[in-house]
C-alpha positions as CSV (number, residue, x, y, z in Angstrom):
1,X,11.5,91.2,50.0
2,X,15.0,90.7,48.5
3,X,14.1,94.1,46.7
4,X,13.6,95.9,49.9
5,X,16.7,95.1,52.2
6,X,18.9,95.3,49.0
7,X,17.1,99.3,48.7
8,X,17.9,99.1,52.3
9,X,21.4,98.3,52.6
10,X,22.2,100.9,49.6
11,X,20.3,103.8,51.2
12,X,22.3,102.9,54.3
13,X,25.8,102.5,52.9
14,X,25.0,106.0,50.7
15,X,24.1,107.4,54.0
16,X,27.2,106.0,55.9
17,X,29.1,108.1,53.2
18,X,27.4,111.5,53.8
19,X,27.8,111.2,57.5
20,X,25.4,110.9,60.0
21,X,22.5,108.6,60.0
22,X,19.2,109.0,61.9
23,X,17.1,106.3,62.4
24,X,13.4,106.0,64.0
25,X,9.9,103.9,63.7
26,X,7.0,105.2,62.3
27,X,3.2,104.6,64.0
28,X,3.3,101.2,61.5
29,X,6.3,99.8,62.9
30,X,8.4,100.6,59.7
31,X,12.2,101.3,60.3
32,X,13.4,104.5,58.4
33,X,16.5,105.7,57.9
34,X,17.7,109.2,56.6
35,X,20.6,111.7,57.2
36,X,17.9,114.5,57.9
37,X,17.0,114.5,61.5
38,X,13.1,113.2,62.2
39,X,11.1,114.0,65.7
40,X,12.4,111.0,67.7
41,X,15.0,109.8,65.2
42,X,18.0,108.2,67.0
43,X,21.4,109.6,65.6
44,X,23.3,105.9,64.7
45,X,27.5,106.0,65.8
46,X,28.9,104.7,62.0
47,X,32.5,103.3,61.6
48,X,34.8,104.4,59.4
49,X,34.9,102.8,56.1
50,X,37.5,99.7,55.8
51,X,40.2,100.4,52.9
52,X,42.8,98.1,51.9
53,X,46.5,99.3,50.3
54,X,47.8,96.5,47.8
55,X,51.7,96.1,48.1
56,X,53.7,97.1,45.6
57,X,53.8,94.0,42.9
58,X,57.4,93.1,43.0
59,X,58.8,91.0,40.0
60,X,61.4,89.1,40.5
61,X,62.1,88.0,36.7
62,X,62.4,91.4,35.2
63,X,66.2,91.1,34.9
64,X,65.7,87.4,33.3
65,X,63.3,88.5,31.4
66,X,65.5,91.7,29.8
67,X,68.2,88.9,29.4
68,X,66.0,85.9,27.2
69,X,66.7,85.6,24.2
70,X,64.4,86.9,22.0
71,X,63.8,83.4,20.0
72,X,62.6,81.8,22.9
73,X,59.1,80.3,23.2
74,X,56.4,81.8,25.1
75,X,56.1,79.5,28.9
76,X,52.6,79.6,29.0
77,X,49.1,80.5,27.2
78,X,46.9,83.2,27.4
79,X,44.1,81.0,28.2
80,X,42.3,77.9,27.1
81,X,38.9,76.8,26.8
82,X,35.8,74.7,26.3
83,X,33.6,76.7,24.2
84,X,31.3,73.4,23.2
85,X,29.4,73.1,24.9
86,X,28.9,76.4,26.7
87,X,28.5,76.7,30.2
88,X,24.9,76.0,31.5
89,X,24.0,74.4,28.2
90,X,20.9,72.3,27.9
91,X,20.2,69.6,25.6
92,X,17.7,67.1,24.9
93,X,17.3,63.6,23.5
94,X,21.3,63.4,22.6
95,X,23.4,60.1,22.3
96,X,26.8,61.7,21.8
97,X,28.1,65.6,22.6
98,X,31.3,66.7,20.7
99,X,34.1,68.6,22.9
100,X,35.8,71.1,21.5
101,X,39.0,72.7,23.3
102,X,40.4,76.0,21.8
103,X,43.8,77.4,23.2
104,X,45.3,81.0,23.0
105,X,47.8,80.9,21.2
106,X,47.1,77.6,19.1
107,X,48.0,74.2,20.5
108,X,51.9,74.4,20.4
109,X,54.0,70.8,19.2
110,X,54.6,68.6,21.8
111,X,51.2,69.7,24.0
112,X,48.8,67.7,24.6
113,X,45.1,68.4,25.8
114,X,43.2,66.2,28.4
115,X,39.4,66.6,29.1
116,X,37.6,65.3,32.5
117,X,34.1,64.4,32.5
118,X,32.5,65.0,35.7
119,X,36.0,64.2,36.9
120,X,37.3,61.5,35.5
121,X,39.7,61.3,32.4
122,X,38.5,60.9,29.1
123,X,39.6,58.5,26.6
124,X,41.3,56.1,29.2
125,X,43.7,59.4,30.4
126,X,44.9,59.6,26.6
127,X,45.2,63.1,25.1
128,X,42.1,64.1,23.4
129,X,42.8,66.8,21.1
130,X,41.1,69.8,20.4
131,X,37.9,68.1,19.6
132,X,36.2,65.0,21.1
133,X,32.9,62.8,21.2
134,X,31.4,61.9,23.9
135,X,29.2,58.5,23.9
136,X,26.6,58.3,25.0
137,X,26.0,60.6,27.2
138,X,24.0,59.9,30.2
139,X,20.9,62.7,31.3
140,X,20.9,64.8,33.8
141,X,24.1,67.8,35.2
142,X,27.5,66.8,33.9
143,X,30.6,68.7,34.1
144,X,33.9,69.0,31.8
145,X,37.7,70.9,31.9
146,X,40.2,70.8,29.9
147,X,43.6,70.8,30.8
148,X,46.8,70.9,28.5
149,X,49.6,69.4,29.2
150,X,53.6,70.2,28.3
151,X,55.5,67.3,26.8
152,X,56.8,66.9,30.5
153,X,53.8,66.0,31.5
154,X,53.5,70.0,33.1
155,X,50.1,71.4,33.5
156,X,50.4,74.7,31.6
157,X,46.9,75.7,31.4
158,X,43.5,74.5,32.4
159,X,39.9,75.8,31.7
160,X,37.5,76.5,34.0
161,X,34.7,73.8,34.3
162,X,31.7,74.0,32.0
163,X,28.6,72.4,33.2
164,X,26.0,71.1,31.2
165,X,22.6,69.4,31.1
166,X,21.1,66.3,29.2
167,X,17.2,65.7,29.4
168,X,15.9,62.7,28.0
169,X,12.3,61.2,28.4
170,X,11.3,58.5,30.4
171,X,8.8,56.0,30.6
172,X,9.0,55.7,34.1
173,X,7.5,59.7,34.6
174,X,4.0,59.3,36.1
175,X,3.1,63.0,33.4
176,X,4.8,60.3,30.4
177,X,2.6,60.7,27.3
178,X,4.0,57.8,25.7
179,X,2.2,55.4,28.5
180,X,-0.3,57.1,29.9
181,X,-1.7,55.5,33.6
């Protein structure tokens, strides 16, 4: 069904850019739509299309920026990361799940990185490196970020959450081969 309104929609929006649309019912009650005019087709009144202009980006820090010196620091990272475990990851039967936090560039002195576990700090809100373990690790969806922090205590970058999934057996599942009812 999803497959026939999506059909739909493109065949009209395709139409919408030729020109004009005609639309009429066929003796089965089916809706068609064409830009070719059909014995009692009703010729459909389409708006213009919406466009948007961007404003011109305007940056404020090109003179301060032609002025640094050229010793100083990069502010900020490219990016940062959890890549373990990867997003929608599933695992079963675990006790403990190692973190690991890569940064672009490298982890620079003085920064620190922090991981949340389904949003709460790990490691008592102490920094927890690159790499971390996890202990035990409960079943069912959890989620981590990373965040990494300046010496000031400045949030200069933070990774986008990564969820994951734990399955473990039960003996309380009624399907349980390990005690059968």
């Amino acid at each position: 069904m999803r497959g026939f309104f999506f059909t739909l929609i493109s065949l009209v929006c395709s139409l919408a850019i030729a020109g004009t649309v005609y639309k009429w019912v066929d003796e089965d009650g089916v809706v068609h739509y064409s830009d070719q005019p059909h014995p009692n087709a009703q010729k459909l009144q389409l708006k213009d299309v919406q466009t948007y202009k961007a404003l011109p980006v305007q940056n404020s820090n090109s003179n301060a920026a032609a002025n640094a010196p050229a010793s100083a620091a990069p502010s900020g990272y490219q990016g940062c990361a959890i890549v373990q475990p990867t997003d929608s990851q599933e695992f079963a039967n675990i006790d403990s799940l190692t973190v690991v936090v890569e940064t672009d560039p490298k982890l620079r002195a003085g920064d620190q990185v922090f991981v949340t576990y389904d949003g709460q700090p790990l490691n008592g809100s102490s920094a927890t490196g690159g790499q971390f373990v996890i202990s035990p690790v409960d079943r069912g969806q959890h989620t981590l970020q990373a965040v990494v922090r300046s010496s000031d205590g400045t949030v200069v970058c933070q990774s986008p959450g990564v969820t994951f999934s734990v399955h473990q057996p039960s003996l309380l599942n009624p399907a349980s081969p390990i005690k059968p009812h």
